[in-house]
DOPA-889494 format. One line per field, with one value per residue (C-alpha): x, y, z; residue in three letters; residue number from 1. Coordinates in Angstrom, 1 decimal, always signed. Layout:
REM residues N
X: (X; ...)
Y: (Y; ...)
Z: (Z; ...)
r: (ALA; ...)
k: (NUM; ...)
This chain:
REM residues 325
X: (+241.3; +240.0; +237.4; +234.1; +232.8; +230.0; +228.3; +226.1; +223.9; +223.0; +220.3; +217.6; +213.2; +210.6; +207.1; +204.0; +201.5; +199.2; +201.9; +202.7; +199.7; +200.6; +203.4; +201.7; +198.3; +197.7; +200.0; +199.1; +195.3; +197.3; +196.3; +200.2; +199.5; +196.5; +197.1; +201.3; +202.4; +200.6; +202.0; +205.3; +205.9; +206.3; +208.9; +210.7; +210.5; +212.5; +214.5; +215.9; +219.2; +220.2; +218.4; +218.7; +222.8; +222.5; +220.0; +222.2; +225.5; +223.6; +222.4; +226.3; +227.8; +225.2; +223.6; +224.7; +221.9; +221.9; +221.4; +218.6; +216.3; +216.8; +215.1; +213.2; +211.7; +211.0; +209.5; +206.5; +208.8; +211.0; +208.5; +206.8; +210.2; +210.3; +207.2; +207.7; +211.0; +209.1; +205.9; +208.7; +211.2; +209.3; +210.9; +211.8; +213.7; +215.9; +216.7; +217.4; +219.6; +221.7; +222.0; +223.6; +225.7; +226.9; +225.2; +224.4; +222.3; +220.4; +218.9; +215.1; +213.9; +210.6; +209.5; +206.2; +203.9; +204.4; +205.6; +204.4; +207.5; +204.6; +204.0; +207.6; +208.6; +205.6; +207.1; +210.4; +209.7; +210.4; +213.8; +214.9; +218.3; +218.8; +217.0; +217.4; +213.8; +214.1; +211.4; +210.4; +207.3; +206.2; +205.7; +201.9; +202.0; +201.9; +203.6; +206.7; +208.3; +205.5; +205.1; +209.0; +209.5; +207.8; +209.5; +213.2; +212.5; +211.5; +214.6; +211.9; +214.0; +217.6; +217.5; +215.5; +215.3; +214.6; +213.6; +212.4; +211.1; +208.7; +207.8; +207.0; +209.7; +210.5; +214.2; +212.2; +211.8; +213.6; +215.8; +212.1; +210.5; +213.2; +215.1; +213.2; +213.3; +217.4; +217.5; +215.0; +217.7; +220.2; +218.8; +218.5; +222.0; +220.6; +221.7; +219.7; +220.0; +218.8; +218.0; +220.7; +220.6; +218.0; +215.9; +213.9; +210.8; +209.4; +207.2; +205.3; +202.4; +201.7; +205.9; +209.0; +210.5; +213.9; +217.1; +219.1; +222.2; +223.4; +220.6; +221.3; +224.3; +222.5; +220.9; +224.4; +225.9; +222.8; +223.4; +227.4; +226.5; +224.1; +225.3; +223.9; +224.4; +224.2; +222.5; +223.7; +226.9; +224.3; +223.8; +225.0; +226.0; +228.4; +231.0; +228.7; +228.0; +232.1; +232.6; +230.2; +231.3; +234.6; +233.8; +231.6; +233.1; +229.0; +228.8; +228.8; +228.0; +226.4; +227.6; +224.4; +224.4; +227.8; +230.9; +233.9; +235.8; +233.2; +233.2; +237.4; +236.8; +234.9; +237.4; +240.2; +238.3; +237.0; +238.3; +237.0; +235.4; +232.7; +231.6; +229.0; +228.0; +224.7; +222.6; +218.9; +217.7; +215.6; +216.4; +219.8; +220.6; +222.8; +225.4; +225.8; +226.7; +229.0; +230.5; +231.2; +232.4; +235.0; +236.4; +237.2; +238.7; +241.7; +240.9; +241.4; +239.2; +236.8; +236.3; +235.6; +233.0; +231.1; +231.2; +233.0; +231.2; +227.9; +228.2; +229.6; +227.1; +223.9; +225.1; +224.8; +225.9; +228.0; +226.9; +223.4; +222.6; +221.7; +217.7; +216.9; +213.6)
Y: (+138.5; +140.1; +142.4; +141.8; +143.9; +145.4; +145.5; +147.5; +146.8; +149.5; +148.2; +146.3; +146.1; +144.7; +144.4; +143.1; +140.1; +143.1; +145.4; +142.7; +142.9; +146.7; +145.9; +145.5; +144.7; +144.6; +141.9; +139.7; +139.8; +138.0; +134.0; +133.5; +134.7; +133.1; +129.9; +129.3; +130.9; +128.6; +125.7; +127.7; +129.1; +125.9; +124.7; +127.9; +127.3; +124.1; +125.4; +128.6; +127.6; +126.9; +129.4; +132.1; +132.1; +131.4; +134.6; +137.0; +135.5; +136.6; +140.0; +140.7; +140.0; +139.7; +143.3; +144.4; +145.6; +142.2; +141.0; +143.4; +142.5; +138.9; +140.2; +142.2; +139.4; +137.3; +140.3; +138.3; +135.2; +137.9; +139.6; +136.0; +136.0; +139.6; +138.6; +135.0; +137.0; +139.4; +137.4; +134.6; +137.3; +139.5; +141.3; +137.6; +136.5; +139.5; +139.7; +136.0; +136.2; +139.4; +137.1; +134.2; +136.5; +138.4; +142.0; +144.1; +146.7; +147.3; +149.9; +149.2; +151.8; +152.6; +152.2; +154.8; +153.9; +150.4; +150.8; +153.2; +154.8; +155.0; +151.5; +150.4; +152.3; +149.7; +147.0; +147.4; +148.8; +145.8; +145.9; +149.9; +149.2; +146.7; +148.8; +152.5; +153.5; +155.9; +157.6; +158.0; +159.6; +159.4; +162.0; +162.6; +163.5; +166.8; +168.3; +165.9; +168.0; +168.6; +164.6; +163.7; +166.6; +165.1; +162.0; +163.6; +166.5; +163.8; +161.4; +158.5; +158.0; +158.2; +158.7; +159.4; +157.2; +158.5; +155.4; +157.1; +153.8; +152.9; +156.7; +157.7; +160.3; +161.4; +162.1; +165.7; +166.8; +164.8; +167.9; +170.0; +167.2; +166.2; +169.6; +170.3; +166.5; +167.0; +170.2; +169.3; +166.5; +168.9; +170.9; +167.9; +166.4; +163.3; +161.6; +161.0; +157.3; +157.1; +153.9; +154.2; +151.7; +150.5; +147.8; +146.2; +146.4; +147.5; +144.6; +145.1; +147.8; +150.2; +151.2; +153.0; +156.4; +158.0; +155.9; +158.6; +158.7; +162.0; +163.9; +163.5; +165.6; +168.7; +167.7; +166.6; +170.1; +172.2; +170.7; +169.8; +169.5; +166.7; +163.2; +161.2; +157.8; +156.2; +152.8; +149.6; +151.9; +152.5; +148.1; +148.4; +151.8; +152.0; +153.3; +156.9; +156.5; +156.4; +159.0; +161.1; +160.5; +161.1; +164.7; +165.0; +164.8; +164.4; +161.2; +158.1; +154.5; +151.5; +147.9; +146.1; +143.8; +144.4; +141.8; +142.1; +143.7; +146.5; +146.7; +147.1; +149.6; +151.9; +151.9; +152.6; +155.5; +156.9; +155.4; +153.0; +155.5; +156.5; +153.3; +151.4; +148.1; +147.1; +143.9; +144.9; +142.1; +139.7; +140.7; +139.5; +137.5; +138.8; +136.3; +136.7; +140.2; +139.7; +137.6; +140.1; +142.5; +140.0; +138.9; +142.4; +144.2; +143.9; +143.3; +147.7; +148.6; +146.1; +147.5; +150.8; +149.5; +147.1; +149.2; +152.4; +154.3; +153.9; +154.0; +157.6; +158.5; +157.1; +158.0; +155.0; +153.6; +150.1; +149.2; +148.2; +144.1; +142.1; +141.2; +137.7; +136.8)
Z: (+150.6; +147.5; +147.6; +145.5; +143.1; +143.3; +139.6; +138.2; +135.1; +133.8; +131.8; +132.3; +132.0; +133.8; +131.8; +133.3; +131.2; +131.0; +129.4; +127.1; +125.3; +124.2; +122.4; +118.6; +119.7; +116.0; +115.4; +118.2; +116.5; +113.6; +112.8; +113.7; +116.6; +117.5; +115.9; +115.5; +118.8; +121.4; +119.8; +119.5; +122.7; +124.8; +121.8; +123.0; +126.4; +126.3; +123.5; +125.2; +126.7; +122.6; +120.9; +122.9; +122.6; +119.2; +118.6; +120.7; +118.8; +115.5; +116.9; +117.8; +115.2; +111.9; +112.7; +108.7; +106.7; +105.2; +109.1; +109.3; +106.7; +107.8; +111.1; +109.4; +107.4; +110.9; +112.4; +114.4; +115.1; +116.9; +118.5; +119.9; +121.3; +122.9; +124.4; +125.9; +126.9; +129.4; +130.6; +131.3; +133.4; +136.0; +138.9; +140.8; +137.8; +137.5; +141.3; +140.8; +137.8; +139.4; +142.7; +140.8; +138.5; +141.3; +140.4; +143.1; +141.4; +138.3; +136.6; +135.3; +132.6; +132.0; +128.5; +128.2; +127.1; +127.6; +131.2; +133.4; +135.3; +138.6; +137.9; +137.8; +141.1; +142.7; +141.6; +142.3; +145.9; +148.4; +146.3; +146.6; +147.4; +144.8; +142.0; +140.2; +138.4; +135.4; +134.2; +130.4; +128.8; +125.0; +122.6; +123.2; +126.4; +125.1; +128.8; +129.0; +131.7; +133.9; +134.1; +134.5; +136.9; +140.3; +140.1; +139.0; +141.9; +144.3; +143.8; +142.9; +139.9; +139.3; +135.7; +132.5; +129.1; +126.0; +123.2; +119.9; +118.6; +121.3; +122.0; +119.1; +118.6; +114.9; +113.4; +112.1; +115.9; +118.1; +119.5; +119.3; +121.5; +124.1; +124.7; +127.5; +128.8; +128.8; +130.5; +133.3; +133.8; +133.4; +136.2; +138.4; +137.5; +136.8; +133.6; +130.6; +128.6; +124.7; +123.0; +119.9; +117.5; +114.1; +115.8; +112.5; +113.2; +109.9; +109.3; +112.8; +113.4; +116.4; +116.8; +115.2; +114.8; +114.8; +114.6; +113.3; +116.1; +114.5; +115.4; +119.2; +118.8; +118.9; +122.8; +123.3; +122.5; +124.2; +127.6; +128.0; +132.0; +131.4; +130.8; +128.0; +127.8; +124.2; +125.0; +123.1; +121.9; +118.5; +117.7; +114.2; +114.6; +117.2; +114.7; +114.5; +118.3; +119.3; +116.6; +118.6; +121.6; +121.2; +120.5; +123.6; +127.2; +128.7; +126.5; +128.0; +125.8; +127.5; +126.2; +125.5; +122.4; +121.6; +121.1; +123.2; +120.2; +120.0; +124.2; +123.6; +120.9; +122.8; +125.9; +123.2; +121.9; +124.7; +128.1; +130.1; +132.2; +129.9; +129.4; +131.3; +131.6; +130.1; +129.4; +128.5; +130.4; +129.5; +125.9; +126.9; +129.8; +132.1; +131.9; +128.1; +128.5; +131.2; +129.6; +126.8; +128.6; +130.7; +127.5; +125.9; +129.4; +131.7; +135.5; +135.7; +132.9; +133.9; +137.3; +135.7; +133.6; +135.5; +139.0; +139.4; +136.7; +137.5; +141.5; +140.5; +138.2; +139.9; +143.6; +144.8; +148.2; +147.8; +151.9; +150.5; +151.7; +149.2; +148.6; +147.7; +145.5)
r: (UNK; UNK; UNK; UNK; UNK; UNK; UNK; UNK; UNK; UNK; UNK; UNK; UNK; UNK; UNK; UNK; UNK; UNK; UNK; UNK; UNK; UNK; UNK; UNK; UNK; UNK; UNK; UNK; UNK; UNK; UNK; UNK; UNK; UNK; UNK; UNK; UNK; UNK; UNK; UNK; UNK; UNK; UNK; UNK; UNK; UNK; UNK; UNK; UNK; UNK; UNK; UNK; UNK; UNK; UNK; UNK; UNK; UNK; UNK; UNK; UNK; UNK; UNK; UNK; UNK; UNK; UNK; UNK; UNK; UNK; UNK; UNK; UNK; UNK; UNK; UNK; UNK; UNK; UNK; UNK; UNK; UNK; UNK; UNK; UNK; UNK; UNK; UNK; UNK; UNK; UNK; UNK; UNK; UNK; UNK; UNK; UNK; UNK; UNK; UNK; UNK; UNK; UNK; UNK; UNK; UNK; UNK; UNK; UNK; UNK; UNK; UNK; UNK; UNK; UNK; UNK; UNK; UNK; UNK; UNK; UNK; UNK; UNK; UNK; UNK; UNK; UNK; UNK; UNK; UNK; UNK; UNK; UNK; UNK; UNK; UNK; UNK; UNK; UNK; UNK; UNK; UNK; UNK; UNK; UNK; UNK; UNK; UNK; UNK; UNK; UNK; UNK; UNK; UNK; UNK; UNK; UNK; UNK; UNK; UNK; UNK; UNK; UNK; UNK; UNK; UNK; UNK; UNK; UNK; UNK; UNK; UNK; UNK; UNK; UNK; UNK; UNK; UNK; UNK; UNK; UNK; UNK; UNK; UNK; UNK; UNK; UNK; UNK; UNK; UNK; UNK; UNK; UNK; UNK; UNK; UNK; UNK; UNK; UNK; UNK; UNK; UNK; UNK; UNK; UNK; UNK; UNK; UNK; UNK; UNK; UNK; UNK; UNK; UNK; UNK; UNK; UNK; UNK; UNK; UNK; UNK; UNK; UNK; UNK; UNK; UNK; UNK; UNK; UNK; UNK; UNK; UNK; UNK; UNK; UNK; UNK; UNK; UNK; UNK; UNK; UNK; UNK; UNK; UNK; UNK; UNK; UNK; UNK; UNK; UNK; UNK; UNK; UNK; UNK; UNK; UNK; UNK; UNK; UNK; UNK; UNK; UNK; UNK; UNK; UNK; UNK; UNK; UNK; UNK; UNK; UNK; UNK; UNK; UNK; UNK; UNK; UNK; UNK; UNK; UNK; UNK; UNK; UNK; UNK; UNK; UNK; UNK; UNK; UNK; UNK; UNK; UNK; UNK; UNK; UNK; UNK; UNK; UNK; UNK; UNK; UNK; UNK; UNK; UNK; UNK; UNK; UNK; UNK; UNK; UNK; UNK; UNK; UNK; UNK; UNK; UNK; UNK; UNK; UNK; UNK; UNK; UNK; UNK; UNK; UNK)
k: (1; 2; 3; 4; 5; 6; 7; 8; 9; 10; 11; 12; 13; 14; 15; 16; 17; 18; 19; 20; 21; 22; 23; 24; 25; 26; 27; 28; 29; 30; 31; 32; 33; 34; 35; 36; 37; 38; 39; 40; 41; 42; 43; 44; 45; 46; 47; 48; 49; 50; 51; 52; 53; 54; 55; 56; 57; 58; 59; 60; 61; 62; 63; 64; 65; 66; 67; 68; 69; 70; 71; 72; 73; 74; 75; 76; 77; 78; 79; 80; 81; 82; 83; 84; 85; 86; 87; 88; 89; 90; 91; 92; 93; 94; 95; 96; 97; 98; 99; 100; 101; 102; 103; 104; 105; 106; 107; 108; 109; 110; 111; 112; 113; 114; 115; 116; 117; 118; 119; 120; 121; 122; 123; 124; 125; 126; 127; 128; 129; 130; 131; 132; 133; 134; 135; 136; 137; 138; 139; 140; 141; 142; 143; 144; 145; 146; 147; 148; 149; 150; 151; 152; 153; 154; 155; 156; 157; 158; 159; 160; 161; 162; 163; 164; 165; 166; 167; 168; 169; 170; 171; 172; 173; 174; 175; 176; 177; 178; 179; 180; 181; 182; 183; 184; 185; 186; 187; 188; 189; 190; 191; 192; 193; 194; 195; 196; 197; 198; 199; 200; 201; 202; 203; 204; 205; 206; 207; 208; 209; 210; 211; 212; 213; 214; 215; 216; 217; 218; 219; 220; 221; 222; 223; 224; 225; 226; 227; 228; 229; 230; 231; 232; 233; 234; 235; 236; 237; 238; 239; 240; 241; 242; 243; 244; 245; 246; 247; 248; 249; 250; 251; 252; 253; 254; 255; 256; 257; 258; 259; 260; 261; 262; 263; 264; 265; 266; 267; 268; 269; 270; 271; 272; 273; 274; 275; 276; 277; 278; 279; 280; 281; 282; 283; 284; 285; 286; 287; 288; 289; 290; 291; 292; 293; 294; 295; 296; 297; 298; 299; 300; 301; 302; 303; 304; 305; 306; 307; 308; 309; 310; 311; 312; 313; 314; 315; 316; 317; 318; 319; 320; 321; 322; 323; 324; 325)
């Protein structure tokens, strides 16, 4: 009898209705918001099982700079859609959707100051042994390491995420204002994840900053004992983000929003045991990017990806029962 996997998806978020309303509060003051996305939302709603492959298809495989502006140019069609997205998929959903696709754990960032990491440790709590926290904090907390530091010295969190464009980090001190985030998870041996990758979001107010992948590579020279995952292996970028980590034994790349080709790419560069698989649920289903990662691997390299690496990296114990919502 063949033993079962058990899967790891490395990322994943949870936001709350009340977060929601953080995200651009500018832009949802706009009349498309008031008047175009009520009538909009339910059309999106029935239309999601279409849509929402045909989206993701474009966001693999379109993500040129030509791609970009497109987006760009659709900025608060895509961000109706980011929003319907997570007041659609709470903590039930993503229990459910790991159930049916046969994922044992997940890891659930925190995205400060849109989720509070506190907050998140709440709400995934009758679920501990189906769910790793990791803690982020935004640029203007102006002690970063005093506020990470209970919940990495506590084991509350397994991890820390670092995304520029949501906490407000700039490519002129990005090393300046995370250093001290990398070595505190340096100290703890816990690994740190960075968003990586130009998410388009020109046209929208209230969010943006560095999407610069090379000026990681300092953090990723300062702290060789600290493993940094590259999230999304860099979207349109992934090219920079294997170059990197092909110089650097601490990186590891996370599959997000990446075709099978780039997924195969990254194990040929770098082995399959620096790679981790990713979906950014509800951004992307879970099945979608399963179902990328299946179609780029062998059954060895897909073990490595999907399991092995992250039990190793997170600690985790593989006797945990499964939680239904």
């Amino acid at each position: 009898m063949t033993k079962k996997l058990f899967i790891v998806d490395y990322h994943t978020h949870l936001l709350t209705k009340a977060n929601t309303k953080l995200i651009c509060p500018e832009d949802q003051e706009s009349a498309f918001f008031r008047y175009v996305v009520p009538v909009l939302e339910p059309v999106a709603h029935f239309s999601e099982p279409v849509h929402d492959q045909f989206l993701r298809y474009l966001a693999m495989n379109y993500n040129n700079a030509m791609g970009r502006q497109m987006f760009r140019s659709f900025g608060h069609v895509f961000l109706m859609e980011a929003l319907r997205l997570f007041k659609r998929y709470g903590m039930k959903e993503l229990i459910h959707s790991m159930n049916k696709q046969g994922i044992d754990h997940a890891v659930v960032y925190s995205l400060e100051p849109l989720t509070k990491t506190q907050e998140l440790l709440e709400i995934t709590a009758p679920y501990r042994e189906r769910i790793s926290v990791f803690a982020s904090v935004n640029k203007e907390v102006l002690d970063r390491v005093g506020y990470l530091r209970p919940f990495v010295e506590s084991g509350a969190v397994r991890g820390i995420k670092i995304h520029p464009q949501v906490g407000g980090y700039s490519k002129a001190d990005m090393v300046e204002s995370t250093e001290g985030v990398v070595a505190l998870a340096a100290e703890f041996g816990v690994p740190v994840s960075f968003h990586t990758g130009h998410i388009p979001v020109e046209a929208l107010s209230g969010i943006g900053g560095n999407v610069d992948v090379h000026t990681l590579e300092p953090l990723i020279k300062a702290f060789p004992s600290c493993t940094i995952v590259l999230n999304h292996i860099g979207w349109e970028s992934w090219r920079e983000v294997l170059a990197i980590a092909a110089k650097h034994e601490n990186v590891m790349v996370e599959t997000s929003w990446q075709p099978a080709h780039v997924v195969r790419r990254a194990v040929k560069t770098i082995g399959a045991h620096r790679v981790l698989f990713g979906s950014d649920y509800p951004m992307f289903q879970q099945w979608q990017a399963l179902r990328e990662v299946k179609r780029a691997l062998n059954p060895g390299d897909f073990e490595q990806v999907v399991s092995r690496n992250a039990i190793k990296l997170l600690r985790l114990s593989t006797n945990a029962k499964s939680t239904t919502a």
